[in-house]
VEXDREN-2710 file (C-alpha; in Angstrom, 1 decimal):
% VEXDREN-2710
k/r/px/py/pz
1/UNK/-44.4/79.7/-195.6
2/UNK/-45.4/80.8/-192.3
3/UNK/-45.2/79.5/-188.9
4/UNK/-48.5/79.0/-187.5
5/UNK/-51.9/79.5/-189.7
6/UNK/-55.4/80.1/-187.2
7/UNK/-58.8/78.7/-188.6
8/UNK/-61.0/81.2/-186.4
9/UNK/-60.9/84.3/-185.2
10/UNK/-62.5/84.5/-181.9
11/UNK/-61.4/84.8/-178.1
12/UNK/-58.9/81.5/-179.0
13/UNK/-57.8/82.5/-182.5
14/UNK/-57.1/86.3/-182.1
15/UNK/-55.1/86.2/-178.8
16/UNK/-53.5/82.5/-180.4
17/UNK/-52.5/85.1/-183.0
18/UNK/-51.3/87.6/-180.7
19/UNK/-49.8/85.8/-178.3
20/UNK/-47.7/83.9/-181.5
21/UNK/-46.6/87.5/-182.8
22/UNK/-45.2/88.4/-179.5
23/UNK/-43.1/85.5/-179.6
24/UNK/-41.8/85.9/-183.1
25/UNK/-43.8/83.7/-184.9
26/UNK/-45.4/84.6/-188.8
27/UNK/-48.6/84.1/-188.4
28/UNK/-51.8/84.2/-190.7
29/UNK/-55.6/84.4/-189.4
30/UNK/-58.7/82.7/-191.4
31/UNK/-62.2/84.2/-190.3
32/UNK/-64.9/83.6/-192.2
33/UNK/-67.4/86.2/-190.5
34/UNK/-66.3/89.0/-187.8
35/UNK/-63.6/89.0/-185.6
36/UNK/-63.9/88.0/-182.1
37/UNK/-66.6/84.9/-182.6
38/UNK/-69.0/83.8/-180.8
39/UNK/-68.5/85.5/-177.5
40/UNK/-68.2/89.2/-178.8
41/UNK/-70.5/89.3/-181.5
42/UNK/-73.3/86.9/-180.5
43/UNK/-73.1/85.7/-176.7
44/UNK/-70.8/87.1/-173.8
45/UNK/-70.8/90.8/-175.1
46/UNK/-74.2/91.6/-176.6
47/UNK/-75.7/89.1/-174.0
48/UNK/-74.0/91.6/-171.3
49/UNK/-75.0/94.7/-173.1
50/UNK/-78.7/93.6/-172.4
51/UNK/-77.7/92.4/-168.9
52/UNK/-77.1/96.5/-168.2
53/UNK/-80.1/97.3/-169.6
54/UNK/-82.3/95.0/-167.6
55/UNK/-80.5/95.9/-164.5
56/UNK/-81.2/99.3/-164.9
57/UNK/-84.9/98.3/-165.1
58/UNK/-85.2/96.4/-162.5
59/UNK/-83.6/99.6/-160.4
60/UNK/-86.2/101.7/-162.0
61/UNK/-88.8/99.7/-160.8
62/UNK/-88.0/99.3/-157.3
63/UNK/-87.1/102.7/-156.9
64/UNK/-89.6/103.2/-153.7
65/UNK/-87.1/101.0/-151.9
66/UNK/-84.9/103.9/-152.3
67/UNK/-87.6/106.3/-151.4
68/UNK/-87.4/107.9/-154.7
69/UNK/-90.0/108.3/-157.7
70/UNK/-90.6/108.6/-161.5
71/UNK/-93.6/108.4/-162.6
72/UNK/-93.0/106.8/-166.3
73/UNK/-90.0/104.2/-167.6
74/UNK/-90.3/103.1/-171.1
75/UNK/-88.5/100.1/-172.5
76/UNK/-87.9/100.3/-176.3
77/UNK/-86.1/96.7/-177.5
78/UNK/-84.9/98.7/-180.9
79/UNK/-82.7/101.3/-178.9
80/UNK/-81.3/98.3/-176.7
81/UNK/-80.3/96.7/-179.8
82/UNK/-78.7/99.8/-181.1
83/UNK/-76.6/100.5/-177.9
84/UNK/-75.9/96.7/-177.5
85/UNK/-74.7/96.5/-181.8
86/UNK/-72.6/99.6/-181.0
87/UNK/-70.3/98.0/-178.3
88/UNK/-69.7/95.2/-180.3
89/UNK/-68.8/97.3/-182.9
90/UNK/-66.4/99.1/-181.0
91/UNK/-64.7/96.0/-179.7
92/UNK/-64.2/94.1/-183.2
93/UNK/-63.1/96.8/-184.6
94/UNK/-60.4/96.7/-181.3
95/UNK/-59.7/93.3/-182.1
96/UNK/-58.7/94.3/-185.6
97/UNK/-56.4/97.3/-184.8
98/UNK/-54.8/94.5/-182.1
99/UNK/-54.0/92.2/-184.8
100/UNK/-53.0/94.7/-187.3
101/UNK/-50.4/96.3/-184.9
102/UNK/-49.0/93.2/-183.5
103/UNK/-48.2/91.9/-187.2
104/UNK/-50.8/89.3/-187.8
105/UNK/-52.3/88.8/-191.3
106/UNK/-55.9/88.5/-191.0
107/UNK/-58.1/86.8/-194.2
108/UNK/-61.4/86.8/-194.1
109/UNK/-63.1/83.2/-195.9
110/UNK/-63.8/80.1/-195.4
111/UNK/-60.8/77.8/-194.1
112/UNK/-60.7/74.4/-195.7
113/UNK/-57.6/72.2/-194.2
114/UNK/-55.7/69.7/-197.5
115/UNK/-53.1/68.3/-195.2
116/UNK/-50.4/68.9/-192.6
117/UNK/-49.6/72.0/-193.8
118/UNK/-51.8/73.4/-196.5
119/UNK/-55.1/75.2/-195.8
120/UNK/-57.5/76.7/-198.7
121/UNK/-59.8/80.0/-198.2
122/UNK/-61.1/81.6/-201.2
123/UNK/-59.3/79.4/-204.0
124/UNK/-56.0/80.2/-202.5
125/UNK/-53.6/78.0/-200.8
126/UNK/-51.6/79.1/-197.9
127/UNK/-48.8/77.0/-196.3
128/UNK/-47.7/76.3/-192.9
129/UNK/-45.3/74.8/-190.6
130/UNK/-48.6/74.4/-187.9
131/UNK/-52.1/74.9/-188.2
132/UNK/-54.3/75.9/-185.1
133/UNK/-57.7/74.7/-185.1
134/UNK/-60.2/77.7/-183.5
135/UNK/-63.3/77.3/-185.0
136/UNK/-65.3/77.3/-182.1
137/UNK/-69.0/76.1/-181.4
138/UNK/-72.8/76.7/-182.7
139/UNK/-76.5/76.2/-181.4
140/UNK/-77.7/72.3/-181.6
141/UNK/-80.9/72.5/-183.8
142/UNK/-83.0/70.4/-181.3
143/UNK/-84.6/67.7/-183.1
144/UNK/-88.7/68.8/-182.0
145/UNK/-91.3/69.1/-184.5
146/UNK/-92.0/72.3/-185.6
147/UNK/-88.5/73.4/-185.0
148/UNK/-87.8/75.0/-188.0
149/UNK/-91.0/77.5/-188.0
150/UNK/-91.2/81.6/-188.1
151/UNK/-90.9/82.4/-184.4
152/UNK/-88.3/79.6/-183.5
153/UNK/-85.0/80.7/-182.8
154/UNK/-81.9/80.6/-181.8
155/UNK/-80.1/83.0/-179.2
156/UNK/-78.2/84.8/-182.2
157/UNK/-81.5/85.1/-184.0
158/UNK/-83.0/86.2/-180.5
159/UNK/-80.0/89.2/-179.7
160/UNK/-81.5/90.4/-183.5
161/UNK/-84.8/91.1/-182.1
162/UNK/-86.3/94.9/-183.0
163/UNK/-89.2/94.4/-180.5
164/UNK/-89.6/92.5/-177.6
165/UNK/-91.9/89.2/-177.6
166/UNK/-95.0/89.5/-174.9
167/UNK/-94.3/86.1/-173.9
168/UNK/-91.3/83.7/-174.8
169/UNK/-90.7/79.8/-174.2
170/UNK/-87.5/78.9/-173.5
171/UNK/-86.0/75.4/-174.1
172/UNK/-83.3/74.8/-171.7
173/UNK/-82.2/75.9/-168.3
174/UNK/-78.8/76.1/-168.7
175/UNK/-76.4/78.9/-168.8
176/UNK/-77.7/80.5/-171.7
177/UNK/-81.3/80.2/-171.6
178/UNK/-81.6/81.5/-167.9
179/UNK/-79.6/84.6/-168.5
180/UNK/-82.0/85.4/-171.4
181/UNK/-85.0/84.8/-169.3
182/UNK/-83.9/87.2/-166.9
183/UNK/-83.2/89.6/-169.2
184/UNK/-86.2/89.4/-171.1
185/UNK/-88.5/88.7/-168.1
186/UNK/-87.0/91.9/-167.0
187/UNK/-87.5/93.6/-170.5
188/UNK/-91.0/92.9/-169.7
189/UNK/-91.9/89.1/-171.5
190/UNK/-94.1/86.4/-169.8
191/UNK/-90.9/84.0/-169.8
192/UNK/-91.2/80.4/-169.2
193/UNK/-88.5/78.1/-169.4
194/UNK/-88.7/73.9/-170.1
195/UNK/-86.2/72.0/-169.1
196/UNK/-85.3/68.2/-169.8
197/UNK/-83.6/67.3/-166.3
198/UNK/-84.6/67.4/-162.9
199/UNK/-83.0/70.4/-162.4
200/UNK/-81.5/73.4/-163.3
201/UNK/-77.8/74.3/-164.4
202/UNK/-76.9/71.4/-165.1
203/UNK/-74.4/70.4/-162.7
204/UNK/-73.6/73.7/-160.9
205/UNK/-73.8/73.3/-157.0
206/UNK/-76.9/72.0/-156.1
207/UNK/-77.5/74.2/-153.1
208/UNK/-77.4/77.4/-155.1
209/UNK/-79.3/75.9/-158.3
210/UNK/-82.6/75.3/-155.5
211/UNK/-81.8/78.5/-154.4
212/UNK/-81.8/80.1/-157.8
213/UNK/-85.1/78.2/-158.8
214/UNK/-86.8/80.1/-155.7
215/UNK/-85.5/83.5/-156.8
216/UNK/-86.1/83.0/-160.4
217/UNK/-90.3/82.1/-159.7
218/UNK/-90.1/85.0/-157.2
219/UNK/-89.2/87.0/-160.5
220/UNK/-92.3/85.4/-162.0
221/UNK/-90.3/83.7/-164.2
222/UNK/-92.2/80.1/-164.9
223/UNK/-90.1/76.8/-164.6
224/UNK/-91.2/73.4/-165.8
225/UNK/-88.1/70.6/-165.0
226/UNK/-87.7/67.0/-166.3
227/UNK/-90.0/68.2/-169.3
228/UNK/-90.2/66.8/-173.0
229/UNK/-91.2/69.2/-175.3
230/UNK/-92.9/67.1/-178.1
231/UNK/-94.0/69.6/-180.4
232/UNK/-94.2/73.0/-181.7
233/UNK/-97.1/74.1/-183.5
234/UNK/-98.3/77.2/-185.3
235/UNK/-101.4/78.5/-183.9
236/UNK/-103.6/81.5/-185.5
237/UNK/-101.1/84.8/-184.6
238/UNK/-98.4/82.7/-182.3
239/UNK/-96.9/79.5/-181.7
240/UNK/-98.1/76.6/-179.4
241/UNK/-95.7/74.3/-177.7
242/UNK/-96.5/71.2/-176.4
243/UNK/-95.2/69.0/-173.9
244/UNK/-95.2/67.2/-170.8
245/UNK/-93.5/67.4/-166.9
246/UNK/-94.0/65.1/-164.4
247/UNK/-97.4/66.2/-163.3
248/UNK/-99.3/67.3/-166.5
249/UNK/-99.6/68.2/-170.1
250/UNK/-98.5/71.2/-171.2
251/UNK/-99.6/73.6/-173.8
252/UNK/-98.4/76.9/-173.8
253/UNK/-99.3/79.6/-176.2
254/UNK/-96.1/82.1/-176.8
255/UNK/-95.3/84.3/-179.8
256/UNK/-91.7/83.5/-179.3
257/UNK/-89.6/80.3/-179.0
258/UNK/-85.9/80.0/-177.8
259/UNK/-83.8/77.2/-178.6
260/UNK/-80.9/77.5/-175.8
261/UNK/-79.9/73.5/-175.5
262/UNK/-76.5/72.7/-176.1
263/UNK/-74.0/73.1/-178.7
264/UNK/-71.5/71.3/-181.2
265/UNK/-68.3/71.8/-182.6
266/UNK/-68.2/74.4/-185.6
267/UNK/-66.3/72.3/-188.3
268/UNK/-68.1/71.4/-191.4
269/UNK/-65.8/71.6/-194.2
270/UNK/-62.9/71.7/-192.2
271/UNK/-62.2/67.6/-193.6
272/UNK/-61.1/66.3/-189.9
273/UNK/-62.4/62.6/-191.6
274/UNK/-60.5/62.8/-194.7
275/UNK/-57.7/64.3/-192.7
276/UNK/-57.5/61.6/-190.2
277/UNK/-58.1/63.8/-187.0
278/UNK/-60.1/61.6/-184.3
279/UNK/-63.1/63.4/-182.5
280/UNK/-65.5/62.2/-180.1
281/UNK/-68.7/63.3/-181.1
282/UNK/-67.8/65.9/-183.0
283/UNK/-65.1/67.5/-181.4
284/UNK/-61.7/67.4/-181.9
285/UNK/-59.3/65.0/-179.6
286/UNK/-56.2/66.5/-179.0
287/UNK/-52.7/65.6/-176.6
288/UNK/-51.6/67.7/-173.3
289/UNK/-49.8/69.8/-176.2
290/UNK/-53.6/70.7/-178.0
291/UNK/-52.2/68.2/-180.8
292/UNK/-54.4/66.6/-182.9
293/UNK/-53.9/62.8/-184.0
294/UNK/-52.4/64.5/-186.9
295/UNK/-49.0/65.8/-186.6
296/UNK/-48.6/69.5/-186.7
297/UNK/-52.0/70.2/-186.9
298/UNK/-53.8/71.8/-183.2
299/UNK/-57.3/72.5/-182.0
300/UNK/-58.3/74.8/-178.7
301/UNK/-61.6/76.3/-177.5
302/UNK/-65.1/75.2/-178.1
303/UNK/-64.1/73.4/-180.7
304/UNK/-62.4/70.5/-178.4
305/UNK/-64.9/70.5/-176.0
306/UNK/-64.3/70.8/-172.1
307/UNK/-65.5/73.6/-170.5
308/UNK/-66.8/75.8/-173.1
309/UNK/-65.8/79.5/-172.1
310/UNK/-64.3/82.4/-174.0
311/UNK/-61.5/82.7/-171.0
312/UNK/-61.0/79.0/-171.2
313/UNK/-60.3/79.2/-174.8
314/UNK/-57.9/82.1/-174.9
315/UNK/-55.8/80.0/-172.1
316/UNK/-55.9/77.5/-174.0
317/UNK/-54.8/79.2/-176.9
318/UNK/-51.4/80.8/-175.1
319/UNK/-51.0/77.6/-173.8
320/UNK/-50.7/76.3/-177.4
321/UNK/-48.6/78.8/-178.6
322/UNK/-45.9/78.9/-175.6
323/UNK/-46.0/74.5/-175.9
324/UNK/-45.0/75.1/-180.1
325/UNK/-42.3/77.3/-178.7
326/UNK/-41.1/74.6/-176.2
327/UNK/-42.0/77.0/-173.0
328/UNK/-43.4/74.9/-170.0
329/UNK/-47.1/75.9/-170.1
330/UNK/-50.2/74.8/-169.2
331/UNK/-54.1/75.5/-168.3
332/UNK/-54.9/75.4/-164.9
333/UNK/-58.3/73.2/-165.5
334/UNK/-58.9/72.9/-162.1
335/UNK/-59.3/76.8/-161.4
336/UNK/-61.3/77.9/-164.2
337/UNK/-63.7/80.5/-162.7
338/UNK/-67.7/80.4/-164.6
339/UNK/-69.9/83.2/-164.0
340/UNK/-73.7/83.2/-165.0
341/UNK/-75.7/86.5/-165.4
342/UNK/-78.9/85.8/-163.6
343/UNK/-80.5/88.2/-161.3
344/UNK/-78.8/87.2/-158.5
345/UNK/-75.3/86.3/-160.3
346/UNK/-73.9/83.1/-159.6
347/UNK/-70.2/82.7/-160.0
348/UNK/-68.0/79.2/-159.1
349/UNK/-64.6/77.8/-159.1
350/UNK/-63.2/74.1/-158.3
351/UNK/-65.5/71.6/-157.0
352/UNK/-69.2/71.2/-156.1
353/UNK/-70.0/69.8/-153.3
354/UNK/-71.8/66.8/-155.1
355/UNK/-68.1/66.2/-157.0
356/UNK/-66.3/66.0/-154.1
357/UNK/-69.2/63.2/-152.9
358/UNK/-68.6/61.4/-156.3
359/UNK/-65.1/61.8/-156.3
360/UNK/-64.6/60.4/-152.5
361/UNK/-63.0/63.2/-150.8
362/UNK/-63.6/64.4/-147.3
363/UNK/-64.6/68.2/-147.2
364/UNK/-65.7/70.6/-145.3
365/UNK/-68.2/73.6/-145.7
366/UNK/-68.5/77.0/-144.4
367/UNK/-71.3/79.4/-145.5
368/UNK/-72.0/83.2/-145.4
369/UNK/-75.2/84.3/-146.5
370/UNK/-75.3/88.0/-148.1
371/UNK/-78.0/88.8/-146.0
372/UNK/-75.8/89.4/-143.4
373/UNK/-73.4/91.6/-145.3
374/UNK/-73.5/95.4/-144.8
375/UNK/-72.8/96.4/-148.0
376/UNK/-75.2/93.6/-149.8
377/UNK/-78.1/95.5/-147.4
378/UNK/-77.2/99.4/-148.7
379/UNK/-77.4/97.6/-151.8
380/UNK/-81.2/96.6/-151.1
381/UNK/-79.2/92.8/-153.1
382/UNK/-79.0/90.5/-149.9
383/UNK/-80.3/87.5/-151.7
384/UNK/-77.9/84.3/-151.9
385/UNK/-74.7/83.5/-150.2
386/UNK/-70.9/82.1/-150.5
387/UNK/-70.1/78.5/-150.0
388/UNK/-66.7/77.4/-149.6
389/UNK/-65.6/73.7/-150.3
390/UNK/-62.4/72.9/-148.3
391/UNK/-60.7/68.9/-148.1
392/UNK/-60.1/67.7/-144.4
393/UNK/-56.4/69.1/-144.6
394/UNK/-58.3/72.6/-144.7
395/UNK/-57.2/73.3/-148.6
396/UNK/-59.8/75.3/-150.8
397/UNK/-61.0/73.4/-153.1
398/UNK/-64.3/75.2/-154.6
399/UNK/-65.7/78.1/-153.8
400/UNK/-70.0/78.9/-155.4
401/UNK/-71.1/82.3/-154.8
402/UNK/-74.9/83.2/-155.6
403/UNK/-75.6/86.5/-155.2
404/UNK/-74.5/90.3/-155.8
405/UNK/-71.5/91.1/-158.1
406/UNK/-70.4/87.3/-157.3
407/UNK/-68.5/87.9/-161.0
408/UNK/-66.4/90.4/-159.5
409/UNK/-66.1/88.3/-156.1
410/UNK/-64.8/85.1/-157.5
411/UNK/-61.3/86.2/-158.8
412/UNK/-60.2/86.1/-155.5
413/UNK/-61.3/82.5/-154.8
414/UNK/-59.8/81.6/-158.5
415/UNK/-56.7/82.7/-157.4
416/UNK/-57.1/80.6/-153.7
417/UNK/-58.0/77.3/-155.6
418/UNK/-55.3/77.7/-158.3
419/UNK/-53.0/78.1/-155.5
420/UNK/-53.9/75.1/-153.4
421/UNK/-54.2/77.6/-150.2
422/UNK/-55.2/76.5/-147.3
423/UNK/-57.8/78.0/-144.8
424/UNK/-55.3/79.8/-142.8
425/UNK/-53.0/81.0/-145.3
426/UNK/-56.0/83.1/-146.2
427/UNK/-58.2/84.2/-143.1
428/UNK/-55.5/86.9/-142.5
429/UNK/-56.0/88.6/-145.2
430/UNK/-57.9/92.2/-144.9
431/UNK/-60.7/93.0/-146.4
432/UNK/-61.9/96.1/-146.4
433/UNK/-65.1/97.2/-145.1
434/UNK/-67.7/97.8/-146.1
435/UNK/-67.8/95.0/-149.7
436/UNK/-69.2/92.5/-150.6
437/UNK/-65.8/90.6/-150.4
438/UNK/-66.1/90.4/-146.3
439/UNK/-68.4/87.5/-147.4
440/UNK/-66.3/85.2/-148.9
441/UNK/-63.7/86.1/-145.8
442/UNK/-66.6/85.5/-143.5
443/UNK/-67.4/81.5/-145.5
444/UNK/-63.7/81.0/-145.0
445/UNK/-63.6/81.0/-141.6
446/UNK/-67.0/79.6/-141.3
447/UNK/-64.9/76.2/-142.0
448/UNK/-63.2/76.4/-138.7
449/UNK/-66.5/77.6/-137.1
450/UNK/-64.9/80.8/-136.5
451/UNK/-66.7/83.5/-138.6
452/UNK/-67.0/86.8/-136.4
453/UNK/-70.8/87.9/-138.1
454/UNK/-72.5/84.5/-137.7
455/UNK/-74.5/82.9/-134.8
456/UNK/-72.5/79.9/-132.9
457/UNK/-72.7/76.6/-134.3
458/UNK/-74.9/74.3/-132.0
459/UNK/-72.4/72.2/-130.1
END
């Protein structure tokens, strides 16, 4: 019998698994497709992989803002695709030799949980003293007419592509859907993107999501909020969707349609019903332990909802592991750093401005806009800024950032909100000249009304 058995092998399984080895533990790994999930075979990798590509085009094209020339860039889809399938390739096959050399039996089927301690995957039984529930999250089928015909898809089915769509409709603005339609505008597709709310990003910092709306039509990227698509049709040689906004019918003709609105828990056949395991609309409910209702049995990731990231899950998953082992650990939910790829980046931490309105705390704001940062000019990338969310007592409690590398830039404010630092504690702090970083330095001290490259505030 073995100590802990993983359904899933992605960024919450595999380092569950690792993380269990290290400690001692026997562990085994179901995965029913290819190691690493969701995020490195069919979203943060691959999705990243095309990221390059497009920024290298977008370089390419503004290359007289350099003063430099070439006379001919070509796009091929087909090549992207190979370079993007190769790095994936290259980091399951890491994965693997991780697991392998830290002790972890990995079986690749279909897991099927019979009770506390008993899970089936290809006609076998295995048994366990735990079972860890990491079997992630997939694409909503949206429930639109038309759907389910050639030329619909899904981002997996999209990242499959061998040659690029001349125009695209996207459905849904969030996270996923806007990071394709920059990479795709940039690819060279007439992209337009529908959107159900009022808004997009859901509910990122309004500031930077009216920003980002400006810089994505400035990309002539199209973007249609509070819009019901009603239907999908299939029109001579491409597809037709239908719909309408709050000032007109729509009918756009495309020859490709993305699906990129929301996702569920991954469990079919997994028996949480006949097991007894509670869940809220599909995903699993589970203890400040990742317990489950059932004794023994624990769920982490996607898969339980929350904030659905690949660096959230793997937390969560050492978290798990260290809690079976009676170690004090926990996930610092209030510090979980989210990047989005979009051309500019946008990268937060902590609270929006709007929460800490909702949630009645006194704050206040300093700013920094990247077009008065040195580096962000030699870059020719001056759009956006850094916004920095502090409560009356002058801790950091959020920090947005909308523009250049603002992936990069936000580890420092992760480690500032985790921390519960304060204003001063951090507006000693060096940084070096000329980066990117004097930015968020620069927003800091805008609390106090005391940034050095800003104009004086009115008194």
């Amino acid at each position: 019998m073995k100590d802990l058995l993983i359904i899933g092998g992605g960024p919450g399984g595999y380092v569950a698994a690792i993380r269990a080895r290290q400690l001692g533990m026997e562990v085994s790994l179901f995965e029913q497709d290819k190691l690493g999930g969701t995020c490195l075979n069919r979203g943060c990798i691959p999705t990243k992989a095309y990221y390059k590509n497009a920024e290298v085009l977008r370089t390419m094209q503004h290359l007289s803002d350099y003063n430099l020339r070439c006379l001919d860039v070509q796009f091929n889809l087909s090549l992207a695709k190979g370079r993007k399938d190769g790095i994936v390739d290259k980091l399951v096959t890491g994965v693997d030799s991780l697991l392998q050399a830290n002790g972890a039996e990995v079986i690749k089927g279909k897991a099927e949980i019979l009770n506390q301690t008993t899970v089936r995957v290809n006609g076998q039984e295995y048994k366990g003293h735990r079972i860890l529930i990491a079997s992630g999250s997939e694409s909503v089928r949206l429930p639109i007419p038309g759907i389910d015909l050639p030329g619909v898809v899904t981002s997996t089915e999209l990242l499959d592509l061998e040659e690029l769509p001349p125009r695209m409709v996207i459905i849904g603005a969030g996270v996923v859907g806007l990071e394709l339609a920059c990479i795709f505008n940039s690819f060279g597709s007439q992209v337009t993107v529908l959107e159900a709310a009022d808004h997009i990003l859901g509910s990122l910092d309004s500031e930077l999501t009216k920003r980002m709306n400006i810089f994505l039509k400035r990309q002539g990227i199209s973007i249609h909020t509070s819009c019901q698509v009603q239907e999908i049709r299939s029109f001579e040689d491409h597809l037709l969707v239908l719909g309408r906004d709050k000032k007109e019918t729509l009918q756009i003709e495309t020859d490709q349609v993305l699906a990129a609105a929301g996702r569920k828990a991954a469990t079919d056949g997994l028996r949480l019903d006949e097991l007894g395991i509670e869940n809220e609309r599909g995903f699993i409910k589970v203890d400040e332990n990742f317990e489950t209702s059932v004794e023994g049995i624990y769920a982490i990731g996607d898969v339980i909802g929350g904030q659905m990231l690949a660096h959230v899950a793997s937390e969560e998953a050492i978290a798990a592991v260290e809690g079976m082992n009676r170690m004090d650990s926990h996930v610092a939910y209030h510090a979980v750093p989210a990047c989005i790829f979009t051309f500019p980046e946008i990268a937060t931490v902590g609270m929006s401005e709007e929460q800490a309105k909702q949630e009645g705390i006194a704050y206040k704001i300093g700013k920094f806009q990247f077009a008065a940062n040195g580096k962000a000019m030699t870059m020719g990338e001056t759009d956006g800024l850094v916004k920095v969310i502090a409560a009356q007592d002058d801790t950091i409690i959020g920090v947005h950032i909308l523009g250049p590398h603002a992936s990069d830039l936000i580890l420092e404010a992760t480690l500032m909100v985790k921390n519960h630092m304060k204003v001063d504690e951090i507006r000693g702090t060096i940084h070096p000249h000329p980066t990117l970083g004097e930015s968020l330095a620069e927003a800091i001290m805008d609390i106090k009304g005391e940034a050095i490259h800003l104009l004086p505030r009115r008194k």
